[in-house]
DRENFITOR-614503 format. One line per field, with one value per residue: residue number from 0; residue in three letters; x negated, y negated, z negated of N, C-alpha, C in turn. Coordinates in nm, 2 decimals. Example, Ala and Ser with C-alpha at 12.3 -4.5 7.8 and 13.67 -1.06 7.14 Angstrom:
pos	[0 / 1] $
code	[ALA / SER] $
n.c1	[-1.32 / -1.28] $
n.c2	[0.57 / 0.22] $
n.c3	[-0.78 / -0.71] $
ca.c1	[-1.23 / -1.37] $
ca.c2	[0.45 / 0.11] $
ca.c3	[-0.78 / -0.71] $
c.c1	[-1.32 / -1.29] $
c.c2	[0.33 / 0.00] $
c.c3	[-0.78 / -0.79] $
// end
This chain:
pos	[0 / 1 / 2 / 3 / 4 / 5 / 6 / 7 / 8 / 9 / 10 / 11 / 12 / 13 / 14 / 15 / 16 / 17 / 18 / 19 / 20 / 21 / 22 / 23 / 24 / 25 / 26 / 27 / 28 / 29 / 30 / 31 / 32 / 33 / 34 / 35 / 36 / 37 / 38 / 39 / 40 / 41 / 42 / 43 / 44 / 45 / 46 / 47 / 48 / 49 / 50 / 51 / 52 / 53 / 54 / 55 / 56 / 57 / 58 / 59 / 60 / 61 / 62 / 63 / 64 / 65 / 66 / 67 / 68 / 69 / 70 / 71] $
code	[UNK / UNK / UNK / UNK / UNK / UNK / UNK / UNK / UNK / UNK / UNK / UNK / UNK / UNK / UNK / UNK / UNK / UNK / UNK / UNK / UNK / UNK / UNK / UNK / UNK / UNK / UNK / UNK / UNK / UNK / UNK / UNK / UNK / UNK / UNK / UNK / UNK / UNK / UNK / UNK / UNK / UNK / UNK / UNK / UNK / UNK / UNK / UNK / UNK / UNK / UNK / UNK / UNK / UNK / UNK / UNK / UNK / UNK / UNK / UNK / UNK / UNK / UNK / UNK / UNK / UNK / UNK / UNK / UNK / UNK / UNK / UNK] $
n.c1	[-0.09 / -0.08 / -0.17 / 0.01 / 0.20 / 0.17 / 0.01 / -0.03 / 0.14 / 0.36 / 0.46 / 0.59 / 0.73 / 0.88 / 1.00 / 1.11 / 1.31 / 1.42 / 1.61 / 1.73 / 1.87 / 2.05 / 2.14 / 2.34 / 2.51 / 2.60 / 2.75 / 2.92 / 3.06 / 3.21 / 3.36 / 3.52 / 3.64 / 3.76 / 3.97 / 4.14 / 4.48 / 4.43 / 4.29 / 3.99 / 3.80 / 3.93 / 4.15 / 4.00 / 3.84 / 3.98 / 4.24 / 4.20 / 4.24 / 4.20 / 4.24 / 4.19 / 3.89 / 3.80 / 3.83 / 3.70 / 3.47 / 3.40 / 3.42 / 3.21 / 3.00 / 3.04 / 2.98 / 2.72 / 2.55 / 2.65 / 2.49 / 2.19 / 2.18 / 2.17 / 1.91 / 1.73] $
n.c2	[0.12 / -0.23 / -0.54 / -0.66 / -0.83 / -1.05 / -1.21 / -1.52 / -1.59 / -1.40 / -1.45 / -1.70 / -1.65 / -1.47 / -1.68 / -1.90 / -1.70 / -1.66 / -1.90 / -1.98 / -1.81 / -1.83 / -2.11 / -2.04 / -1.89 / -2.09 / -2.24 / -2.05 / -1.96 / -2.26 / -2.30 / -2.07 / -2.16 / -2.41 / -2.32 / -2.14 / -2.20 / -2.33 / -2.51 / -2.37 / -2.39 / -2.53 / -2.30 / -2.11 / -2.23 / -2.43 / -2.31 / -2.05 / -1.85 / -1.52 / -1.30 / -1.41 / -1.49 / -1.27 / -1.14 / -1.37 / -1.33 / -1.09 / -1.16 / -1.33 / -1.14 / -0.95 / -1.14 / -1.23 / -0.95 / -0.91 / -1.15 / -1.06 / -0.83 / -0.93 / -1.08 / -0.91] $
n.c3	[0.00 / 0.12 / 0.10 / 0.31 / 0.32 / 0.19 / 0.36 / 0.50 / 0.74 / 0.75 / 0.51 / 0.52 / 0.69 / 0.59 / 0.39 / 0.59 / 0.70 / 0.48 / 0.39 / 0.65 / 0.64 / 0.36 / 0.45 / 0.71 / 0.57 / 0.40 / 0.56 / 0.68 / 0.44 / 0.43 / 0.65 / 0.61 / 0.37 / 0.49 / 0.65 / 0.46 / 0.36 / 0.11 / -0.24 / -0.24 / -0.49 / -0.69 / -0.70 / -0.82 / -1.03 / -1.16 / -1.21 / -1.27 / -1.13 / -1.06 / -0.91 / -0.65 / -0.68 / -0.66 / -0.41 / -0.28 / -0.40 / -0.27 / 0.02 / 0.03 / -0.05 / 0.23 / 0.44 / 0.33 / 0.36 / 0.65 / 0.74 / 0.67 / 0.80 / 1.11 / 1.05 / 0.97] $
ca.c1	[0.00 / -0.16 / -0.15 / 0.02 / 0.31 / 0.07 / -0.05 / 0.07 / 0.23 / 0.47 / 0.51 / 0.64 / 0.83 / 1.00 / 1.11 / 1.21 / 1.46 / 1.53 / 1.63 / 1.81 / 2.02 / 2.15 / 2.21 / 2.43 / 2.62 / 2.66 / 2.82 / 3.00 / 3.16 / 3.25 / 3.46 / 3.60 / 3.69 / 3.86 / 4.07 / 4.25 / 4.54 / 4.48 / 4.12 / 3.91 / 3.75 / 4.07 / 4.27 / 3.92 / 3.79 / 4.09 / 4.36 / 4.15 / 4.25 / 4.09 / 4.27 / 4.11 / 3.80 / 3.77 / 3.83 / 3.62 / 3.35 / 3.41 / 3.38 / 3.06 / 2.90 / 3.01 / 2.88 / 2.57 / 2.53 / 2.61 / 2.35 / 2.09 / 2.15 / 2.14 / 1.79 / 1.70] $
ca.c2	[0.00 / -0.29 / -0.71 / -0.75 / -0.95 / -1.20 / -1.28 / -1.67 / -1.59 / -1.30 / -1.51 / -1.81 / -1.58 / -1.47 / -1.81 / -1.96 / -1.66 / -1.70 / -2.11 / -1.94 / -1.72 / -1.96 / -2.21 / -1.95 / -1.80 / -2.16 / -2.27 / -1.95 / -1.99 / -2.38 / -2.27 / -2.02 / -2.25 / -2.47 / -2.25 / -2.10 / -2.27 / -2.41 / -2.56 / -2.24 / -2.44 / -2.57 / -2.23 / -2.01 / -2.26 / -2.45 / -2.24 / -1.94 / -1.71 / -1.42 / -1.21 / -1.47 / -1.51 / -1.12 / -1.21 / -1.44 / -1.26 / -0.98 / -1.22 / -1.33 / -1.01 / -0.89 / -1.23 / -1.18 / -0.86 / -0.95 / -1.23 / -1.02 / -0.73 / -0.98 / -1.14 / -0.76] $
ca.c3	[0.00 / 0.09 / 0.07 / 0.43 / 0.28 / 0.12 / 0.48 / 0.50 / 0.85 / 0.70 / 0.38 / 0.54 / 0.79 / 0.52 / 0.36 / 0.69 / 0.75 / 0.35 / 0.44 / 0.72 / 0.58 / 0.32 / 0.58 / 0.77 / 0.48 / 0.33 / 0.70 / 0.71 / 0.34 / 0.47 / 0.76 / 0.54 / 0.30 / 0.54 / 0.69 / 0.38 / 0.32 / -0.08 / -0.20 / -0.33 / -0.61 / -0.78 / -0.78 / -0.92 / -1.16 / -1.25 / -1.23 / -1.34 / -1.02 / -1.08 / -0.77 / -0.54 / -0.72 / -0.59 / -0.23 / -0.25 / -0.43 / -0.14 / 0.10 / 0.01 / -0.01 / 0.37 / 0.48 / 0.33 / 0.45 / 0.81 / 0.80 / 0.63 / 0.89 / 1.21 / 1.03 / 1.01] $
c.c1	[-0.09 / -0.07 / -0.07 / 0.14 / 0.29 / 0.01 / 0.06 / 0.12 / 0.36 / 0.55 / 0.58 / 0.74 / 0.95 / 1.12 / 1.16 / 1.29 / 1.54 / 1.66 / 1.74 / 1.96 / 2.13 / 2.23 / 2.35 / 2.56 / 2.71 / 2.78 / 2.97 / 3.13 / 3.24 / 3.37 / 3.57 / 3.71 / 3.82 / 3.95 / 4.18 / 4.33 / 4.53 / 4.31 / 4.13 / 3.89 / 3.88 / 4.12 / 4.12 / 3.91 / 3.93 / 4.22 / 4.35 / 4.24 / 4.17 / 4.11 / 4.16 / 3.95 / 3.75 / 3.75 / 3.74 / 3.48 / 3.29 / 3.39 / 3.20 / 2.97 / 2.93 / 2.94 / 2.75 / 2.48 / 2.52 / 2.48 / 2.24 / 2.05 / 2.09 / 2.01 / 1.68 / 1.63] $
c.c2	[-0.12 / -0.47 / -0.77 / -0.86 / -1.07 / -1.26 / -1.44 / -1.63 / -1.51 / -1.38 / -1.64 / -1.78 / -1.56 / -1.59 / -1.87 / -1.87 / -1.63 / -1.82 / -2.02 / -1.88 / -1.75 / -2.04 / -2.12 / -1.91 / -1.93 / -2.23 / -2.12 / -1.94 / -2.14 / -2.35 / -2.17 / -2.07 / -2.33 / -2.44 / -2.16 / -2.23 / -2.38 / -2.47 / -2.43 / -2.27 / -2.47 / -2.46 / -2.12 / -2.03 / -2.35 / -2.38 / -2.07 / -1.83 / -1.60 / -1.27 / -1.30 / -1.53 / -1.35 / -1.13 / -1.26 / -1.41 / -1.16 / -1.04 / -1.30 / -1.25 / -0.98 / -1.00 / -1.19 / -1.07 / -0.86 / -1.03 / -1.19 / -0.94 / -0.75 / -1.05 / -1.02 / -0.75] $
c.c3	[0.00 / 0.08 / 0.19 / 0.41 / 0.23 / 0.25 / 0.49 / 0.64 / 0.81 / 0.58 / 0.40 / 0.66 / 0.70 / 0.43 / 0.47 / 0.72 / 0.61 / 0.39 / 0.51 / 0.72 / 0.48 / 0.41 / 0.65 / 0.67 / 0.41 / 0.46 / 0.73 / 0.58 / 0.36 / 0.50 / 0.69 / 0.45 / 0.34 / 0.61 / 0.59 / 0.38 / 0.17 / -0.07 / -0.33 / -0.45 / -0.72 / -0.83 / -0.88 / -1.02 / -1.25 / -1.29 / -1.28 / -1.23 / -1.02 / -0.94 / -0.66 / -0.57 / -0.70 / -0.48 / -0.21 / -0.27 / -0.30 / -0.04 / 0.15 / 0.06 / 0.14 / 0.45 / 0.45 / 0.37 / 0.61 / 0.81 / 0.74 / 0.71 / 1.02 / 1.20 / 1.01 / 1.12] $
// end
């Protein structure tokens, strides 16, 4: 096992498709956002939705997973 991940080309590969993949997922939860009908934040944190604070949890994760798989 050696050091090739410490190579500054691989190590800075990897944070620009970190950066990336945020960027994506936070653009991807946006659009999401704006297309439900209600505002997300209001019914999770104020209204303590705990069905849609699942959804939304679940939604996350297959996002993430897609943009992890296509940066794959």
């Amino acid at each position: 096992m050696g050091f090739e991940w410490l190579r500054p080309a691989a190590f800075l590969g990897s944070i620009l498709y970190a950066i990336i993949g945020v960027i994506i997922f936070w653009l991807a939860f946006v659009i999401v956002d704006k297309i439900t009908p209600y505002d997300l934040w209001r019914e999770i944190v104020e209204k303590q939705n705990q069905a849609l604070g699942l959804v939304v949890a679940a939604m996350c994760l297959g996002i993430s997973i897609i943009v992890a798989a296509a940066i794959h």
